[in-house]
C-alpha positions in Angstrom: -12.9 15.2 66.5 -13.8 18.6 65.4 -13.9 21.2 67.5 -17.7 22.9 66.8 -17.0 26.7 66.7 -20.5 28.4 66.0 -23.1 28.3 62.8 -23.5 30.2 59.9 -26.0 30.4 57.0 -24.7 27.1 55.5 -24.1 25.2 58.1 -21.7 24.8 60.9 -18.0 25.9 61.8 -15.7 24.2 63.6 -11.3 25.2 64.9 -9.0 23.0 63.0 -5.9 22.1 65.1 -3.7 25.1 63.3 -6.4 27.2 65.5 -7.9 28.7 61.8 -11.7 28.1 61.2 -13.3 25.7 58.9 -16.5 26.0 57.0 -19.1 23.0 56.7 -22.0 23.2 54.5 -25.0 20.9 55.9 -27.9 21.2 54.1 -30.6 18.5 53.6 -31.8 18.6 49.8 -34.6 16.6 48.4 -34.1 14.3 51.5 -30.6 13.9 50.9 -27.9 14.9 53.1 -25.3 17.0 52.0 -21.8 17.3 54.9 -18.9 19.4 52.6 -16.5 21.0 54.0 -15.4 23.8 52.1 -12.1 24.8 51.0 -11.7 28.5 52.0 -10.2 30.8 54.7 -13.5 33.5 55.1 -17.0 33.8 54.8 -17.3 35.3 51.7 -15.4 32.4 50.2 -18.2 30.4 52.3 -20.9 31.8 51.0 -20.0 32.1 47.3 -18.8 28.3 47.6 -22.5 28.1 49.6 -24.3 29.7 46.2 -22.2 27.5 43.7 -24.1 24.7 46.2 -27.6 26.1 45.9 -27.7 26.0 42.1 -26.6 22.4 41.9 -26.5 20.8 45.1 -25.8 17.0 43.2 -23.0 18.2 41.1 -21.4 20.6 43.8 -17.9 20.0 44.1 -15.1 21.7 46.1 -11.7 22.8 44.7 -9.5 20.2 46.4 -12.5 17.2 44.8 -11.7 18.7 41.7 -8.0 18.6 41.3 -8.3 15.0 42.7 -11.3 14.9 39.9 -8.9 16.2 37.0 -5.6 14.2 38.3 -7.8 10.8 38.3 -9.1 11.6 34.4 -5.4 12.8 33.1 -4.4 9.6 34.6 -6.9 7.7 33.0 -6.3 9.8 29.5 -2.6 8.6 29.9 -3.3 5.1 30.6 -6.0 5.7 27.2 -3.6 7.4 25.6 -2.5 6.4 21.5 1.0 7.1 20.7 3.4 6.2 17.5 5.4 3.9 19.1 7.6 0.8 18.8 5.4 -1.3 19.9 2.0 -0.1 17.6 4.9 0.1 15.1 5.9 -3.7 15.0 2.0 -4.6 15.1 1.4 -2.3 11.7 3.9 -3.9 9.9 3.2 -7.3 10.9 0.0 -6.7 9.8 1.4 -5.1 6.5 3.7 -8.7 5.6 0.4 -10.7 6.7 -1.5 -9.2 4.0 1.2 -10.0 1.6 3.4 -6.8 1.3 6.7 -7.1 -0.2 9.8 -6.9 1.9 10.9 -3.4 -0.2 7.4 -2.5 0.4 7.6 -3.2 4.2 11.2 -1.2 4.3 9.7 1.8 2.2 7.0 2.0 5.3 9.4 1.7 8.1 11.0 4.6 7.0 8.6 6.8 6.4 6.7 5.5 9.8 10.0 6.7 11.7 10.0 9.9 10.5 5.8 10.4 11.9 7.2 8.7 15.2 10.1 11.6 15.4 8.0 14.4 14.1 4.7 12.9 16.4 7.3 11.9 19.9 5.0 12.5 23.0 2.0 13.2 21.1 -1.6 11.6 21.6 -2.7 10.4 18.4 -6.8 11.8 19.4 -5.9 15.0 20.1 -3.4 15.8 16.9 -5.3 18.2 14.7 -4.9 18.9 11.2 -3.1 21.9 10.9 -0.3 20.2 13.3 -0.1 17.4 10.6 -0.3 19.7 7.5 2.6 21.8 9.7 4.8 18.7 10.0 4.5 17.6 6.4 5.3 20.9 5.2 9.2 20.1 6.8 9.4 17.5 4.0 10.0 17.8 0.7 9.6 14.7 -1.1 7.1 11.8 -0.7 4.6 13.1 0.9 1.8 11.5 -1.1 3.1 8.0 0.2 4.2 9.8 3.9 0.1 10.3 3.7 -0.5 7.0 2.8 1.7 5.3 5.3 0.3 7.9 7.9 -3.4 7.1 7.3 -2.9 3.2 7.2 -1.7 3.2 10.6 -4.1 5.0 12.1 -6.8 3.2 10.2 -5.0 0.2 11.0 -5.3 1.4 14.9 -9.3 2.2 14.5 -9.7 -1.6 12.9 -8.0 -2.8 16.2 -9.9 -0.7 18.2 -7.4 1.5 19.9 -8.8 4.6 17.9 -11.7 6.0 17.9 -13.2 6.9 14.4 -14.0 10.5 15.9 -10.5 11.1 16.5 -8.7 9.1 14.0 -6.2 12.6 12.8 -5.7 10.5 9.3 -9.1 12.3 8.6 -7.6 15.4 8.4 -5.2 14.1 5.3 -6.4 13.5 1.9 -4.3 11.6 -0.9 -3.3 13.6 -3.5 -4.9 12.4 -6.8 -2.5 11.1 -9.4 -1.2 14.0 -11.6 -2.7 12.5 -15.4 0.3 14.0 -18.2 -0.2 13.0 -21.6 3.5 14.1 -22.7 5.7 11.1 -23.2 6.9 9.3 -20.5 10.4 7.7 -19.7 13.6 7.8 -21.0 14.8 7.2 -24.7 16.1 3.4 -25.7 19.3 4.4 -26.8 19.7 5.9 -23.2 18.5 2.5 -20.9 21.2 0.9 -23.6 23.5 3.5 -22.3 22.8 2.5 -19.0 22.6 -1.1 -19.1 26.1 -1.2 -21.0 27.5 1.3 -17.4 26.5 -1.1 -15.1 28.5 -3.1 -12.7 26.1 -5.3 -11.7 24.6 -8.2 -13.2 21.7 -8.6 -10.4 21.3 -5.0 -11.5 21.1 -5.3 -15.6 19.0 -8.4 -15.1 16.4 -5.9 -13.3 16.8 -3.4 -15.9 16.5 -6.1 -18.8 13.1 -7.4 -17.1 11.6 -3.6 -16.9 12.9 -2.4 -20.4 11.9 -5.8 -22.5 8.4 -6.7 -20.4 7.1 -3.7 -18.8 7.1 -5.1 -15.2 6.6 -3.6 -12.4 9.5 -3.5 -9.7 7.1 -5.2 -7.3 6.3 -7.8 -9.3 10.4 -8.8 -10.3 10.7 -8.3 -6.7 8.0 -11.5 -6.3 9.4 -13.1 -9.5 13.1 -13.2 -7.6 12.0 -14.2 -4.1 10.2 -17.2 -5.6 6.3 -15.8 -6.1 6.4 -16.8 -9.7 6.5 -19.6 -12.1 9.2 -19.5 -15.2 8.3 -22.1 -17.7 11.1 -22.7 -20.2 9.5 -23.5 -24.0 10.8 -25.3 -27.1 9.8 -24.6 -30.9 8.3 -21.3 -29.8 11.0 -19.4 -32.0 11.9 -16.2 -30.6 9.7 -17.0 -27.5 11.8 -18.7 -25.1 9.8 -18.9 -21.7 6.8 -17.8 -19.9 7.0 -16.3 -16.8 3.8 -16.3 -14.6 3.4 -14.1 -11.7 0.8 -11.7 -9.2 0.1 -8.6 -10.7 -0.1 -5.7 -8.1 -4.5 -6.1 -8.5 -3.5 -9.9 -7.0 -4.2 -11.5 -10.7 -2.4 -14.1 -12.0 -0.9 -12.8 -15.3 1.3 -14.3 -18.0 4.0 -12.9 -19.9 6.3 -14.5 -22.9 10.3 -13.4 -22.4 13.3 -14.2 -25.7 16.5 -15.8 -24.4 17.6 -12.7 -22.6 14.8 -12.1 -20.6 14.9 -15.7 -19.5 18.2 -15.3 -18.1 17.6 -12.7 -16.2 14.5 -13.8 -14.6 16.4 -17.5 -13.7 19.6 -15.5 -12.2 17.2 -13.6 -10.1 15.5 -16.3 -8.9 18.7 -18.2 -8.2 19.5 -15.2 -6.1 16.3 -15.3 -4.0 15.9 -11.6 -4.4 16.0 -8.6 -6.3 18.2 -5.8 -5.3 16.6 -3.1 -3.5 15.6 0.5 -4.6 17.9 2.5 -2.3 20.7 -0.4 -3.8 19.6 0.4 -7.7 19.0 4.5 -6.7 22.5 4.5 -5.7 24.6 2.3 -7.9 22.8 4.4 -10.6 23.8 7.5 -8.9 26.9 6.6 -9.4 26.8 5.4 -13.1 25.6 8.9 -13.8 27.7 10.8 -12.3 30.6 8.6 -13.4 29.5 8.4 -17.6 27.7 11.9 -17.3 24.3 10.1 -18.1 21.0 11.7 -16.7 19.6 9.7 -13.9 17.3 6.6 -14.7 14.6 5.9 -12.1 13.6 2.3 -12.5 9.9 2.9 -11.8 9.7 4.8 -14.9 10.9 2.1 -17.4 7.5 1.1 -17.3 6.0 3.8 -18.5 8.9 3.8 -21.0 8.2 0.5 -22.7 4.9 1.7 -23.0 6.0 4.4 -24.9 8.3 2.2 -27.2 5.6 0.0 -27.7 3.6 2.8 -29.0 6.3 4.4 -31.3 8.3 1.3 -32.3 6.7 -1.8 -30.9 5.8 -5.2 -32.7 3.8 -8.8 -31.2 5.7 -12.0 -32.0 3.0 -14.6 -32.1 3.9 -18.2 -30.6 5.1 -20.8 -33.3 2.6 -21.2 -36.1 0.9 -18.1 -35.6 -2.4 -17.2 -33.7 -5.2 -15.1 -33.6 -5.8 -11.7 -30.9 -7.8 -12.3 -28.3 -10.5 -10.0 -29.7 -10.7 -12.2 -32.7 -10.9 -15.4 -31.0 -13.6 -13.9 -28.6 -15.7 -12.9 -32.0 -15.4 -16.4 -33.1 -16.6 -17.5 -29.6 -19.3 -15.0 -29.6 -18.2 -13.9 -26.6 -19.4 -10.5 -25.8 -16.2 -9.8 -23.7 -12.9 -10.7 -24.1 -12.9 -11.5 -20.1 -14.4 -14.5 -20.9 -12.0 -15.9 -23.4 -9.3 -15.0 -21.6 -10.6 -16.4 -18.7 -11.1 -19.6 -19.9 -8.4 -20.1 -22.8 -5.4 -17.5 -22.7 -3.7 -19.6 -19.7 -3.6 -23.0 -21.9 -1.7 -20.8 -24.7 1.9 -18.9 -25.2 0.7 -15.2 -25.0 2.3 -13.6 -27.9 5.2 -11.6 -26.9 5.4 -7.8 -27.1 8.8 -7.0 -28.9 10.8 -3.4 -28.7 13.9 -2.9 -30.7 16.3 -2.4 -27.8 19.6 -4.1 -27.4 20.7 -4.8 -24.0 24.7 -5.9 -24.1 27.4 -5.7 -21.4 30.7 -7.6 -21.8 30.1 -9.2 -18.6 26.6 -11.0 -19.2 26.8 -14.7 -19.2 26.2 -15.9 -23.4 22.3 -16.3 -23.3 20.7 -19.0 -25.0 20.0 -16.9 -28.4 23.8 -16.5 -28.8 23.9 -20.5 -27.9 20.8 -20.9 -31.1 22.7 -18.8 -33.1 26.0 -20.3 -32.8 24.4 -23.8 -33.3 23.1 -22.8 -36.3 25.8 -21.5 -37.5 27.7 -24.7 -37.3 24.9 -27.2 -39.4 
């Protein structure tokens, strides 16, 4: 029990057992009653602690209830706490292969997920600001329009699941850069992807290549063609048409595309292979072929936009045995006032005419494709 020493003007005083004094505010306010003892060592402390009491008598709290006050919340901000971790990790990109993501895809946003997680260790994900994350991608310099878009997934991905709060989500302080429009031709020459395709080692490799340069794909979608996500449907009496090849554009559409001999191949090796190879596997074995032959470096992605530009200067259609009409025409004849209807309703019961560049794709290793076979057998009647 206390040991009551004497009053003062808030209250009482009592001897501790270390023989100093102790100050105790007792004060009945608005018919409650108010017992605080007060952590100081004079009266003046007292009675400035007592005026702190006056103005706010309900919220008064002394200095030892307030570092208990503010080690309770850190604790509870640590157990609240959102960090780039393994764990938040593995969930994203489960999500990510869920939705349909492609395994190259996937592996793409790994990496570029570990380097956040290095450059973000220890950090709360609510209280990151923006010029912390504009800081850090500054250190890097290449992708950062995809380190963005990797960056604001997750965290958006993290708000969906509830562990973020919308008003401190940090992907709002990151924009995506808009895509850079450049009307100068785009790609590389066909005489160089010849070049290239002849340098290769690999057939897994040319049969990629030979895909891009002869259809325009997209590496995603040969990626989908190889792992099985795609329908090759070998044709007779189409002439120089030899397949289709059906597969999900990157919109999630079901398109069609008509492929000669070679492109067949190609497309039946991959998918014999179950996969494509990968882009740090192609960035690298063409590396080498570069430095090797002295060629500039080829990036696959923009073959695309090379056949496009092929297509424009030199490019032909190769209409399906006995001829055929465009799709505009036969949506005229329809009265259709879009061509989304006619192709809707009638382009997948046809052979889509095929869309021909005058590149020639040879390397003494490729297997004989079935033109050579054609040509051979004609040869002998």
């Amino acid at each position: 029990m206390p040991k009551w020493s004497g009053k003062w003007i808030g209250g009482r005083t009592y001897t501790a057992t270390d023989g100093s004094t102790r100050w105790i505010i007792r004060k009945t306010v608005a018919g409650v009653a108010h017992n605080v003892t007060l952590d100081v060592r004079s009266e003046a402390e007292a009675l400035a602690e007592l005026a702190a009491f006056r103005r706010n008598p309900a919220a008064y709290r002394t200095a030892s209830q307030e570092r208990q006050d503010e080690a309770q919340q850190a604790q509870e901000d640590a157990a609240q706490a959102v960090f780039l971790d393994e764990d938040r990790a593995r969930r994203f990109l489960q999500h990510l292969k869920a939705s349909g993501r492609s395994d190259e895809y996937l592996k793409s946003t790994r990496s570029y997920l570990a380097a956040w997680a290095t450059a973000l260790a220890d950090k709360d994900l609510r209280a990151v600001t923006g010029p912390a994350l504009k800081k850090t991608l500054a250190t890097w310099d290449t992708g950062k329009k995809w380190r963005i878009i990797v960056f604001k997934s997750f965290t958006s991905f993290l708000q969906d699941a509830g562990e973020l709060d919308p008003m401190v989500n940090p992907g709002r302080f990151l924009k995506v850069p808009p895509a850079r429009r450049n009307h100068e031709l785009k790609g590389y020459s066909i005489e160089h992807v010849q070049k290239l395709y002849a340098a290769l080692g690999s057939q897994a490799l040319r049969d990629v290549l030979c895909l891009q340069a002869k259809t325009g794909m997209h590496g995603t979608e040969v990626d989908r063609l190889a792992s099985g996500d795609g329908k090759i449907t070998v044709l007779k009496d189409q002439g120089e048409i030899a397949a289709t090849v059906t597969f999900k554009h990157k919109t999630g559409k079901r398109f069609t595309l008509s492929l000669d001999a070679q492109g067949l191949a190609a497309a039946q090796r991959l998918q014999a292979r179950g996969s494509a190879p990968d882009r740090q596997t192609i960035r690298e074995a063409v590396e080498r072929v570069c430095a090797r032959t002295g060629l500039e470096f080829v990036h696959f992605g923009a073959i695309r936009h090379s056949f496009a530009t092929w297509l424009v200067e030199r490019g032909s259609l190769y209409n399906p045995q006995g001829g055929g009409l465009s799709l505009e025409a036969v949506a005229q004849a329809l009265n259709h006032s879009s061509t989304r209807t006619t192709a809707l309703h009638y382009v997948s019961a046809t052979v889509p005419p095929m869309y021909v560049v005058p590149i020639c794709l040879e390397h003494p290793a490729d297997p004989v494709t079935l033109r050579i076979v054609q040509a051979q057998a004609l040869q002998s009647e």
